[in-house]
TITOR-99146 format. One record per atom (N, C-alpha, C, CB): y, x, z. Coordinates in steps of 0.001 Angstrom, whole numbers, padded with zeros to 6 digits, always signed. Atoms other than C-alpha are relative to their C-alpha. Glycine has a CB too. Layout:
N
YXZ;...
//
This chain:
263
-001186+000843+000000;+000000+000000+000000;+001235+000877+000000;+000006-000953+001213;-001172-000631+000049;+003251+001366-001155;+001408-000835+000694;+000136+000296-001492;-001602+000447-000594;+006701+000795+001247;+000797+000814-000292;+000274-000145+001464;-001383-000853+000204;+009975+001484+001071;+000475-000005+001357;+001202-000664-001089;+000619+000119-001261;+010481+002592+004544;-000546-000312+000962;+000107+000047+000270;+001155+000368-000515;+007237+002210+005700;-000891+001270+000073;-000570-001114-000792;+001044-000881+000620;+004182+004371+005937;-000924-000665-001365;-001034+000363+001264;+000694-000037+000859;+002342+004775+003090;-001919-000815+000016;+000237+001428-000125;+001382+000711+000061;-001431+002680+002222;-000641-000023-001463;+000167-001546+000510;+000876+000023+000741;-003475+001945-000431;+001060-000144-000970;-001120-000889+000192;-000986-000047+000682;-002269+001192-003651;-000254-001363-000841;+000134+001347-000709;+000127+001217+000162;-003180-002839-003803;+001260-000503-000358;-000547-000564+001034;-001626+000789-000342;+000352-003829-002860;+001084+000962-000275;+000272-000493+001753;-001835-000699-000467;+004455-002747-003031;+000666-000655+000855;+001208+000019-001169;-000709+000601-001057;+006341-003395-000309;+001650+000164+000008;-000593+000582+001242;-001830+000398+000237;+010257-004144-000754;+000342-000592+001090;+000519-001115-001277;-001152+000237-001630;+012839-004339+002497;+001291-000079-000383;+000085+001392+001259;-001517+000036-000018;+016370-005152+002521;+000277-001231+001101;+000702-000325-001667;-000062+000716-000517;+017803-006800+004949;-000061-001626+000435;+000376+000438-000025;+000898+001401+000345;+016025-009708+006375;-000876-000478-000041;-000099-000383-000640;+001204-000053+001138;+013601-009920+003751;-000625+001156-000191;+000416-000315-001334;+001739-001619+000558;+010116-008277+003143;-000286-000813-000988;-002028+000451+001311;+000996+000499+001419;+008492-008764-000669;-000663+000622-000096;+000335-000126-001309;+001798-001008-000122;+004998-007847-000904;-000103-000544-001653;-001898-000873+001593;+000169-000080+001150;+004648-007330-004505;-001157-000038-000119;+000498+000830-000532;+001986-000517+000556;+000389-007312-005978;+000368+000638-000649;-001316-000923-000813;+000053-001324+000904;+000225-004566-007524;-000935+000463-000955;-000017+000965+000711;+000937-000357+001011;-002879-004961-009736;+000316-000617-001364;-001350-000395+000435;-000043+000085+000677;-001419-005564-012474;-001147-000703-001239;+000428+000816+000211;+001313-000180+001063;-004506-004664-014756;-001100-000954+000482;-000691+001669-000018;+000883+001215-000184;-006565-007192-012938;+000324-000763+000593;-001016+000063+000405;-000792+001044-000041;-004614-009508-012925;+000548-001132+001756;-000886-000779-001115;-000263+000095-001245;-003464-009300-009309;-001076-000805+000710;+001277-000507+000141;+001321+000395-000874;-007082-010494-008016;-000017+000503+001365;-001311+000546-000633;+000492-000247-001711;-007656-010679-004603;-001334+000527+000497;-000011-001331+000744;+000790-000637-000474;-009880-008100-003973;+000017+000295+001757;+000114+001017-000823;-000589-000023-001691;-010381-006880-000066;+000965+000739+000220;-000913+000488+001083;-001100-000977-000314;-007963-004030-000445;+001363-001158-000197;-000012+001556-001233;-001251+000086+000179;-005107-006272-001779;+000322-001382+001249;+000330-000246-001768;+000569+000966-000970;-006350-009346+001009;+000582+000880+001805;-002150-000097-000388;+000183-000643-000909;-006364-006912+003764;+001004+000483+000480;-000723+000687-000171;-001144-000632+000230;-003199-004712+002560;+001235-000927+000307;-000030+000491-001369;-001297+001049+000002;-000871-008095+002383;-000315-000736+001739;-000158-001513-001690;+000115+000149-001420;-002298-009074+006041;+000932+001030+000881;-001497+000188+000342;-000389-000962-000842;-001399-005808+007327;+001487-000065-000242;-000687+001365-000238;-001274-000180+000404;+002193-005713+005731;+000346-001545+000381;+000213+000573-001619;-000830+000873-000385;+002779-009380+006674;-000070+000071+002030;-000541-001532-000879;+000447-000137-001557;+001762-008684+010614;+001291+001407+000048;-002226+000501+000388;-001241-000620-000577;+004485-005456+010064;+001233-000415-000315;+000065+001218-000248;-000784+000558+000005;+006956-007658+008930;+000342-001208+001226;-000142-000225-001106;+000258+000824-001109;+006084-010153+011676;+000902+000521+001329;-001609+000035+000265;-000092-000627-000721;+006945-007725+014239;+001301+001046+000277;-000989+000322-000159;-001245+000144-000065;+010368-006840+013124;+000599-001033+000156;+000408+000387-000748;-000995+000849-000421;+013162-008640+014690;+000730-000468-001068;+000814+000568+000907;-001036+000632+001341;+015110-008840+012101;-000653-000356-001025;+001041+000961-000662;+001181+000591+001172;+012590-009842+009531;-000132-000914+000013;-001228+000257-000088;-000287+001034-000456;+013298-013552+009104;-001089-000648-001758;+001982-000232+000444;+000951-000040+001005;+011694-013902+005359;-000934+000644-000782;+000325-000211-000484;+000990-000708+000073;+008586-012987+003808;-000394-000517-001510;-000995-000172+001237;+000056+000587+001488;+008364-013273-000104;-001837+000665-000529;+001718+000882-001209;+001135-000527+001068;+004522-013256-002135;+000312+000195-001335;-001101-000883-000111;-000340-000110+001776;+004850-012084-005766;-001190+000892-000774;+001711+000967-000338;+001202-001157+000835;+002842-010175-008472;+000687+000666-000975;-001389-000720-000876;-000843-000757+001307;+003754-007636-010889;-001010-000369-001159;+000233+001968+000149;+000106-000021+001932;+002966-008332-014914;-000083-001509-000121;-001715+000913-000937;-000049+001135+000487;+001890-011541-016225;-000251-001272+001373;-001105+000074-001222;+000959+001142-000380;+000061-013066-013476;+000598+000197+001575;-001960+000257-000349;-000527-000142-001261;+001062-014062-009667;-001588+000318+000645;+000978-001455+000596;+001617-000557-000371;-003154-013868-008876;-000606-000932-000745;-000631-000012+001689;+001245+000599+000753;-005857-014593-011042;-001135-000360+001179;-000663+001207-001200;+001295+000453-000612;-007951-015450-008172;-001238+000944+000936;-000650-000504-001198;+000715-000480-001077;-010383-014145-006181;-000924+001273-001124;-001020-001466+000948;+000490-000946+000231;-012325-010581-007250;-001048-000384-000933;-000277+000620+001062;+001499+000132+000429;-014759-012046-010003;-001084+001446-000637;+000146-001142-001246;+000525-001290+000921;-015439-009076-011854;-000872+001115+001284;+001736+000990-000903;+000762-001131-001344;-016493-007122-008394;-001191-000863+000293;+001079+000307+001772;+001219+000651-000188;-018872-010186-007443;-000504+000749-001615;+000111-001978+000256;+000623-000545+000934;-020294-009612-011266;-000979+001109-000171;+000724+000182-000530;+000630-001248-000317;-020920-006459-010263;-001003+000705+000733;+000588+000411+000254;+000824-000263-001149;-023347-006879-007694;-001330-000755-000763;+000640-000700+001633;+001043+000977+000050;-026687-008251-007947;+000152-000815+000671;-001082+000288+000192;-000553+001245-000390;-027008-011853-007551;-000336-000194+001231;-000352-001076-000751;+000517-000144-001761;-028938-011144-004016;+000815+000465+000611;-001160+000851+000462;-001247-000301-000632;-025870-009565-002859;+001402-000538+000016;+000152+000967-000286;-000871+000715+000384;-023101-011780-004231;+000374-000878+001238;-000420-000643-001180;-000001+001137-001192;-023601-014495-000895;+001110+000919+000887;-001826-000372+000933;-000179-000693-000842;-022679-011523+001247;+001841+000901-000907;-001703+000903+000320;-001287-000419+000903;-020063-009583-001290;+001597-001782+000392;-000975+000067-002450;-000815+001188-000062;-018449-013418-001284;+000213-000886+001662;-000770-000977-001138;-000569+000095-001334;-018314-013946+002418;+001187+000642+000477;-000844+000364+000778;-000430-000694-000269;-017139-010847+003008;+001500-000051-000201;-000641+000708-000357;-001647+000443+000465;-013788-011901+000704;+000234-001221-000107;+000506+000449-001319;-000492+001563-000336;-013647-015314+001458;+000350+000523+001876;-001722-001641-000354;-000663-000332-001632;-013088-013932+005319;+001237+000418-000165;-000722+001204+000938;-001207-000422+000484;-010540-011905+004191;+001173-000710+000179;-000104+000167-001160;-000890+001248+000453;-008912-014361+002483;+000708-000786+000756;-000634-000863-000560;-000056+001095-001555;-009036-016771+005444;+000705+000702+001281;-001804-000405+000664;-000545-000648-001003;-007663-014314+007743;+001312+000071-000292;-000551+001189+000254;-001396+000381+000719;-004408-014136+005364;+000144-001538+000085;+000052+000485-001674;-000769+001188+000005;-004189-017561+005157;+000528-000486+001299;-000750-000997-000558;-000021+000126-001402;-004278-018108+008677;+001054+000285+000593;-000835+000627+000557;-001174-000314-000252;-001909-015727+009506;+001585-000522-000816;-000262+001251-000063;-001341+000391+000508;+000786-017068+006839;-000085-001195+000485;+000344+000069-001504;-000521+001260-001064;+000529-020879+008597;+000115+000326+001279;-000906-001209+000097;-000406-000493-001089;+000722-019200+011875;+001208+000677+000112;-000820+000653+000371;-000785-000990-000442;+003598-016729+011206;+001158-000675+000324;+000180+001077-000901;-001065+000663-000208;+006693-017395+012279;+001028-000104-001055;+000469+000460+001022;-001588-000060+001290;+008727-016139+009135;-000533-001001-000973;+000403+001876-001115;-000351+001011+000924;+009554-018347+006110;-000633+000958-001318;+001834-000483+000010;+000683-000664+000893;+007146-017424+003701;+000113-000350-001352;-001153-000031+000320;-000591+000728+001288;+008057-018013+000145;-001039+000570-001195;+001831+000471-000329;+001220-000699+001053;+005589-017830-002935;+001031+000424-001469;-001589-001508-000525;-000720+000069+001114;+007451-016525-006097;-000671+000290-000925;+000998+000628-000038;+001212-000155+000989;+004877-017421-008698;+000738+000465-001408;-000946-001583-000195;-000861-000044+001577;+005975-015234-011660;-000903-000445-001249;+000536+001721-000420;+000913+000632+000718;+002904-016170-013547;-001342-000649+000002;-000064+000554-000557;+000682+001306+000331;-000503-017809-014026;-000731+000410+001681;-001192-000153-001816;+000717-000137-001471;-002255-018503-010252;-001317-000819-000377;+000977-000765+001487;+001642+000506+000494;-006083-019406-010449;-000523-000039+001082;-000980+000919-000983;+000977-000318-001515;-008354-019879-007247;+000829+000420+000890;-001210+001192-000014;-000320-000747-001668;-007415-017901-003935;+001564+000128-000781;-001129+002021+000713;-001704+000357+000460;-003532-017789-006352;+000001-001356+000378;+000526+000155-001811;+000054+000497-000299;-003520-021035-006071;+000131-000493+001733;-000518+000061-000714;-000039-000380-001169;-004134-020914-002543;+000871+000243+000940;-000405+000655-000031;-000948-000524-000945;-001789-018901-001358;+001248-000635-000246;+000137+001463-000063;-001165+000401+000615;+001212-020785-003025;-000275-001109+001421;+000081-000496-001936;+000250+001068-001125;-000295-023784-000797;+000241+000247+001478;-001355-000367-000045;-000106-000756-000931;-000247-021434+001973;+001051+000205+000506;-000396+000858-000196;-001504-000326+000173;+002820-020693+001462;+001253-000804+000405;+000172+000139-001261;-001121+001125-000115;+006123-022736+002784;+000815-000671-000750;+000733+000269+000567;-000988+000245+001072;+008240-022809-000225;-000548+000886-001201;+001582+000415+000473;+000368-000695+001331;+007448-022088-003924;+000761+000020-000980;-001001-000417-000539;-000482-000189+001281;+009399-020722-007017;-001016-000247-000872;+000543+001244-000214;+000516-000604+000973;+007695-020951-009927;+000692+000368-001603;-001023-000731-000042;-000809-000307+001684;+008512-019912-013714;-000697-001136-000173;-000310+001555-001274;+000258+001003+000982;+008408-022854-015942;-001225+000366-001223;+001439-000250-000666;+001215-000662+001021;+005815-020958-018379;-000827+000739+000748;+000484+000999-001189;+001242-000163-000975;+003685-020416-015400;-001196-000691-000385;+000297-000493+001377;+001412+000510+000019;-000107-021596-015641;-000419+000284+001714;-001082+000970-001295;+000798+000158-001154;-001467-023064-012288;-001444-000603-000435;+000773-000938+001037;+001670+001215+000255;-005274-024196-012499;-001171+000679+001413;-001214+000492-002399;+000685-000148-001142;-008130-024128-009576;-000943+001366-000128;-000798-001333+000253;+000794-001375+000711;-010689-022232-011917;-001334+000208+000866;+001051+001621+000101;+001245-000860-000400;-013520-021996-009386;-001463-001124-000680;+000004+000261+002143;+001623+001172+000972;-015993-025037-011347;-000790+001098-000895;+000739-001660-001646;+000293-000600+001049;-015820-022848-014247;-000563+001653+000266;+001242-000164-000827;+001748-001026-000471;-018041-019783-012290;-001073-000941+000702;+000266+001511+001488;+000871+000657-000691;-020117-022367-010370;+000422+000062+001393;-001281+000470-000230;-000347-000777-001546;-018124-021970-006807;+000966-001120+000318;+000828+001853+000043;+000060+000937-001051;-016419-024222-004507;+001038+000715+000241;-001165-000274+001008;-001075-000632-000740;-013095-023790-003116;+000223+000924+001271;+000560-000842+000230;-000646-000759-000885;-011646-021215-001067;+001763+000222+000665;-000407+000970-000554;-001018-000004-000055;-008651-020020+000794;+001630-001008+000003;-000272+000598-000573;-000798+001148-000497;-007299-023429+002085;-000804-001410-001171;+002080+000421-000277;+000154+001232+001151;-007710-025216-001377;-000291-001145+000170;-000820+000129-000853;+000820+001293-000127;-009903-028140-000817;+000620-000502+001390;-001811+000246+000028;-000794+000704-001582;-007969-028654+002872;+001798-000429-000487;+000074+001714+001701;-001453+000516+000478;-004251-028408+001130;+000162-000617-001055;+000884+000888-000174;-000701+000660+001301;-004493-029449-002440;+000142-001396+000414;-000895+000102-001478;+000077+001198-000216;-005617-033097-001064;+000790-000450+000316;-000633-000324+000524;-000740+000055-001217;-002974-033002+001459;+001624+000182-000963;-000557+001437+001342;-001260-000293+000583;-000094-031752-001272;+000092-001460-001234;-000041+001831-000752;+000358+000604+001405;-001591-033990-004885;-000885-001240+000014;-000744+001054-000859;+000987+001107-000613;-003935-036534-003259;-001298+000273-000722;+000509-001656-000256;+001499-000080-000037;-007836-037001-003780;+000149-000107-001427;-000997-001139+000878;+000340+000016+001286;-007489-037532-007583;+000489+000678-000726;+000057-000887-000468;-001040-001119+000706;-005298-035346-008804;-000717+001853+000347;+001966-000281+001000;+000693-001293-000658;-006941-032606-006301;-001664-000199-001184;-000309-000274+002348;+001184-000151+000676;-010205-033498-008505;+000034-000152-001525;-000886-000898+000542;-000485-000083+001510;-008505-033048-012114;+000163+001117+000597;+001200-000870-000872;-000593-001567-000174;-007374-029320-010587;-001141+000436+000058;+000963+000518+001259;+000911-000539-000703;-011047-028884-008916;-001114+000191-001039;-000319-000805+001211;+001198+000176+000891;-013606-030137-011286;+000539-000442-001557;-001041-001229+000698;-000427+000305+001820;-011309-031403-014489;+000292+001281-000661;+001559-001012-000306;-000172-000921+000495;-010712-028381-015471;+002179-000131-000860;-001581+000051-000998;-001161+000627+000030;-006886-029642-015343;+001160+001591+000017;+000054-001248+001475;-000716-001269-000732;-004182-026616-015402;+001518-000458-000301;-000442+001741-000734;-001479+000571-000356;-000544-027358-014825;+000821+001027-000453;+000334-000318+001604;-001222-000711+000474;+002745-026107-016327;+000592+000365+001306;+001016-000886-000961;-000755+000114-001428;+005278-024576-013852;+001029-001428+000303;+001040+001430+000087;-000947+001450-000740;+007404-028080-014070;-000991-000543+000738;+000685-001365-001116;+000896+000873-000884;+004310-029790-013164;-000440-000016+001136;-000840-000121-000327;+000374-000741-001000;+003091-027707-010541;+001387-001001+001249;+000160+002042-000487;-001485+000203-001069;+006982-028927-008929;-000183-001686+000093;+001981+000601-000924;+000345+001994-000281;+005784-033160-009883;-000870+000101+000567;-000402-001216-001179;+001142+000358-000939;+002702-032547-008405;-000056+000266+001329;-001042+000508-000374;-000089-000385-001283;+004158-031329-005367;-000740+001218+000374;-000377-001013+000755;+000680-000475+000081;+002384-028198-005664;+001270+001407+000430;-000887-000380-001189;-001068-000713+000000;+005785-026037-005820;+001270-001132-000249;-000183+001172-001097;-001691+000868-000071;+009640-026842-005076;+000872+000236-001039;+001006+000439+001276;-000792+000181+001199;+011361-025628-007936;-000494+001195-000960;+001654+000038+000337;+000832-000220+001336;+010642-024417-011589;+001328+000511-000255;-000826-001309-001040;-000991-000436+001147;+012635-022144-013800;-000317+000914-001065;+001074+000581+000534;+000649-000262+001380;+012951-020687-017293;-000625+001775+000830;+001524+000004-001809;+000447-001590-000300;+011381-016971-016891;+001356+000560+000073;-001018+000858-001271;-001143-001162+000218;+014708-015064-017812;+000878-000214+001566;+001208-000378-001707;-000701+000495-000937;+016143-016773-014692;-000464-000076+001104;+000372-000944-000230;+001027+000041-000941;+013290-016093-012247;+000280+001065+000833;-001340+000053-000546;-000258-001088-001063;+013965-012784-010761;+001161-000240+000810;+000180+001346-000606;-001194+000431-000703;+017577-013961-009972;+000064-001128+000900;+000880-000234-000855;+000023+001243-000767;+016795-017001-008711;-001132+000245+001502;-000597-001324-001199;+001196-000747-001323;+014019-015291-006271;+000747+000500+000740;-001146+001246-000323;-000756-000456-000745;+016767-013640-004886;+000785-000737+000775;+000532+000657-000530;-001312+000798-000283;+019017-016135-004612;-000528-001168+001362;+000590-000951-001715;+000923+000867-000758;+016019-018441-002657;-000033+000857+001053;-001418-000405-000616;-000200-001047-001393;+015862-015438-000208;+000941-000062+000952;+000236+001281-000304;-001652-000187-001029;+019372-015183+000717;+000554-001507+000475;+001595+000797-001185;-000079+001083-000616;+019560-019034+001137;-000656-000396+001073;-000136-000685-000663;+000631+000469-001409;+016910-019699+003706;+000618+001663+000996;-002330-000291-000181;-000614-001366-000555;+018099-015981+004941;+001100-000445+000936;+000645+001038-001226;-001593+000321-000478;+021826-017783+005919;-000432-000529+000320;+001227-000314-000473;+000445+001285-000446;+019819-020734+007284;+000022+000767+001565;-001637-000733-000776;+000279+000297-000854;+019087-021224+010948;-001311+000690+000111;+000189-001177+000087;+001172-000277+000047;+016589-018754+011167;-000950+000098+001333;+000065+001041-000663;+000850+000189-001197;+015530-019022+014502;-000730-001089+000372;+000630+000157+000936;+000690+001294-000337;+014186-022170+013926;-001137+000006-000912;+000911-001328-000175;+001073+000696+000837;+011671-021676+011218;-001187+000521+001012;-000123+000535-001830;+001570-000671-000601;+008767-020133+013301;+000380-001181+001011;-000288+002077+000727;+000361+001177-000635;+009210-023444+015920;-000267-001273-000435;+000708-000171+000682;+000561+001148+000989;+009294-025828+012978;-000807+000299-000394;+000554-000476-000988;+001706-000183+000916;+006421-024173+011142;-000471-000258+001272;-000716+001760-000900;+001603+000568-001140;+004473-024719+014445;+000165-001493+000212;-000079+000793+001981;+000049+001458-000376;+005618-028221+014792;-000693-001287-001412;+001829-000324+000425;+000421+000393+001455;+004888-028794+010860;-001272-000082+000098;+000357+000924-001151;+001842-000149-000267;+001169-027311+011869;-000398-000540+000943;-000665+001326+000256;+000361+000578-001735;+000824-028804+015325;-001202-001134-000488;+001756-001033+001083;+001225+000888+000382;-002703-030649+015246;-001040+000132-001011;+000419-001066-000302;+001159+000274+001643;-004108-029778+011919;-000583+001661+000155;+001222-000392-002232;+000649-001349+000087;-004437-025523+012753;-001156-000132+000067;+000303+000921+000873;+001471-000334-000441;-007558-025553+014931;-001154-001131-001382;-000189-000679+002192;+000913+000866+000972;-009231-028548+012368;+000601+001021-001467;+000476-002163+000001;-000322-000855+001130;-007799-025961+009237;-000881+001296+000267;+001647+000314-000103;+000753-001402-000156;-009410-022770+010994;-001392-000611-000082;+000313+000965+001538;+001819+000703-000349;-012887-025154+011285;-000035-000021-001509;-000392-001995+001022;+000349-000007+001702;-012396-025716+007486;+000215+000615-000805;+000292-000705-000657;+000083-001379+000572;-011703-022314+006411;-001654+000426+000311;+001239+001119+000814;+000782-000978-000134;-014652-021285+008134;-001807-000760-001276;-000135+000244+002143;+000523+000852+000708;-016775-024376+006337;+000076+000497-001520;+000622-001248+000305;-000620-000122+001230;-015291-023251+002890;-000791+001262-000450;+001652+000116+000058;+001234-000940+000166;-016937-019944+003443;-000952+000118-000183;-000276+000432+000441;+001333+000676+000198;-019747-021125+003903;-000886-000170-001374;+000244-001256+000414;-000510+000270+000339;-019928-022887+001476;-000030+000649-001551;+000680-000038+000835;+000021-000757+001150;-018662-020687-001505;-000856+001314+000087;+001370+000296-000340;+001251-001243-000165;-021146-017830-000171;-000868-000999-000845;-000756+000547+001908;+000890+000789+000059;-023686-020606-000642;-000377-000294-002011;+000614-001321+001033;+000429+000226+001870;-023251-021407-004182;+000068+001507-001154;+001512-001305-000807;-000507-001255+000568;-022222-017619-005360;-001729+000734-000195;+001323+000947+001265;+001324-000563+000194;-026360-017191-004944;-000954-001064-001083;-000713+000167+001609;+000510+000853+001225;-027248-020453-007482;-000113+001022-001089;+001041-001279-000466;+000390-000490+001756;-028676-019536-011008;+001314-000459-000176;-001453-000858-001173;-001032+000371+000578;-025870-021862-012071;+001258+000785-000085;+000189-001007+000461;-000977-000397-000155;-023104-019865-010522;+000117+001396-000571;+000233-000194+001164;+000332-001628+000924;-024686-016234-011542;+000528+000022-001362;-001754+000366-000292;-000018-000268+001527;-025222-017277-015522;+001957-000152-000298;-001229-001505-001014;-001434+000192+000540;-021387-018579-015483;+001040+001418+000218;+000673-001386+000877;-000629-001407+000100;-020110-015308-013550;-000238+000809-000593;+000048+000593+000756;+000074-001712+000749;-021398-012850-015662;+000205-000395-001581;-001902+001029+000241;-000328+000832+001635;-020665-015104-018729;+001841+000050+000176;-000847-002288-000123;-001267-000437+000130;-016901-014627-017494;+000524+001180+000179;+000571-000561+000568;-000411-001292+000406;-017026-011278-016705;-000515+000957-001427;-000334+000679+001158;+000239-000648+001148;-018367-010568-020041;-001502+000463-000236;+000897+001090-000021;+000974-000627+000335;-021727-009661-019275;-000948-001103+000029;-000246+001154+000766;+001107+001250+000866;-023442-012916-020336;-000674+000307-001452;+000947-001473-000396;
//
């Protein structure tokens, strides 16, 4: 993880400070900012040292190149034999769940700035998330039908809760994928803009909740969560479950290695 005064980590994430505000950049570019355990692990650790500054009042997610996260590590499951996949897919569905956890728990104002397409555990984290930018030529879609797998990383507990039961099952199983306006009708994200106008406007979303009343978002986010955490941590851990469970089907094998190419 690369900071700008920070110590130095892996090289999953970038970490951007200016007063205030922390932006945890993904940094995998080349695979398409997938949530592997390093970049899962890396954005935990960097949102727990943002946590822990005083002055650290917002907390921005983003991705560098096309994509805000393609989703959860398929190409690494792929990579395993299918007897190891249950265990490989626990292992980063915990992860996962441990980030999510901590961003509805934290106290700062966590903001998703989807610059491009979110898929699975992307998805996810936007939900996760308090407030969402997206670009208007964004691509949101669920994406986990199409390996044989079962939601993770909130999904199946927030989409219902953001898009309702039918809409959540056009994202889940329709194979449904949403523009960035739509993403903002479906209640999925708060506001949409053209690309050329996205980096500025990310800024500009910063420095507004920034001037806000910031001592109040970490007692409203707990009053927002009050009742539903402990039944959310029971259905994270369910979810795991769960998507281990099906990551060892024939069904789910022939489709993963048919998307990582080696079908």
């Amino acid at each position: 993880m690369r900071r700008e005064g920070a110590a130095d980590y892996a090289e999953a994430i970038r970490v951007e400070q200016r007063t205030g505000v922390v932006r945890i950049v993904w940094d995998r570019a080349a695979a398409g900012n997938a949530v592997d355990l390093d970049l899962a692990r890396e954005t935990l650790s960097a949102l727990r040292w943002a946590e822990a500054d005083p002055t650290v009042h917002v907390l921005t997610l983003t991705g560098s190149g096309r994509f805000f996260s393609a989703g959860g590590d398929v190409k690494g499951m792929a990579g395993r034999p299918a007897a190891e996949r249950p265990g490989f897919l626990r292992e980063l569905a915990s992860a996962a769940r441990d980030l999510a956890l901590a961003m509805v728990r934290s106290r700062l104002l966590i903001i998703a700035g989807v610059n491009g397409t979110a898929a699975g555990a992307g998805l996810g984290l936007i939900l996760n998330s308090d407030w969402a930018l997206i670009r208007e030529d964004a691509t949101v879609l669920a994406a986990y039908a199409a390996i044989g797998l079962s939601p993770d990383t909130g999904v199946s507990y927030l989409l219902p809760r953001a898009v309702g039961h039918q809409r959540s099952v056009e994202l889940t199983l329709g194979d449904r994928r949403l523009t960035g306006a739509e993403a903002v009708e479906w209640g999925i994200a708060a506001e949409s803009v053209a690309a050329e106008e996205f980096a500025e406007r990310l800024t500009a979303v910063e420095d507004r909740f920034l001037a806000g009343a910031v001592g109040s978002y970490g007692p409203t986010k707990r009053l927002l969560r009050r009742g539903v955490i402990a039944e959310y941590e029971t259905h994270l851990a369910e979810e795991i479950s769960v998507i281990a469970g099906r990551s060892g089907t024939p069904e789910s094998a022939a489709l993963v290695e048919g998307f990582a190419g080696r079908g």
